[in-house]
C-alpha positions in Angstrom: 8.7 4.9 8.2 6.7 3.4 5.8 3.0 3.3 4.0 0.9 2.3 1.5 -0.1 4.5 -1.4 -3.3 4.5 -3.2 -1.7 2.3 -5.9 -2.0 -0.8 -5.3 1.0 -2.8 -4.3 3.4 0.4 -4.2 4.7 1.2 -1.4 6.5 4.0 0.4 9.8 3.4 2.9 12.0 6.4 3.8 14.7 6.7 7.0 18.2 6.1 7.2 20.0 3.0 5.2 20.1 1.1 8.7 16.3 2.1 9.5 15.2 0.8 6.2 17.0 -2.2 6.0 15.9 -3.1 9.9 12.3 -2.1 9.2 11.8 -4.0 5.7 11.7 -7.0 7.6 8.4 -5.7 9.2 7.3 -4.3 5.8 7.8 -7.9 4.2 5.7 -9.5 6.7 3.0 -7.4 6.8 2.6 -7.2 2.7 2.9 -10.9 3.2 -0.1 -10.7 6.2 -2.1 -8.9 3.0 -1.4 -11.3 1.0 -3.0 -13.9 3.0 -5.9 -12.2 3.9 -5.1 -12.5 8.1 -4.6 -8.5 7.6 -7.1 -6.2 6.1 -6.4 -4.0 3.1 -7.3 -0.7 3.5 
């Protein structure tokens, strides 16, 4: 699991060792989708 917070650029991961170190993969690219403006911040 993971979410933004209301500061920006922190972010929240929790789970297992394995869960977070398969999901930061997802994490990464979707901070990097911010980044680049093809997602939308909220």
């Amino acid at each position: 699991m993971y979410a933004r917070t209301k500061q920006p650029g922190l972010w929240f991961i929790a789970g297992s060792l394995a869960q977070c170190r398969i999901n930061s993969k997802y994490l990464a690219l979707q901070i990097k989708a911010i980044e680049e403006g093809i997602l939308a911040r909220i």
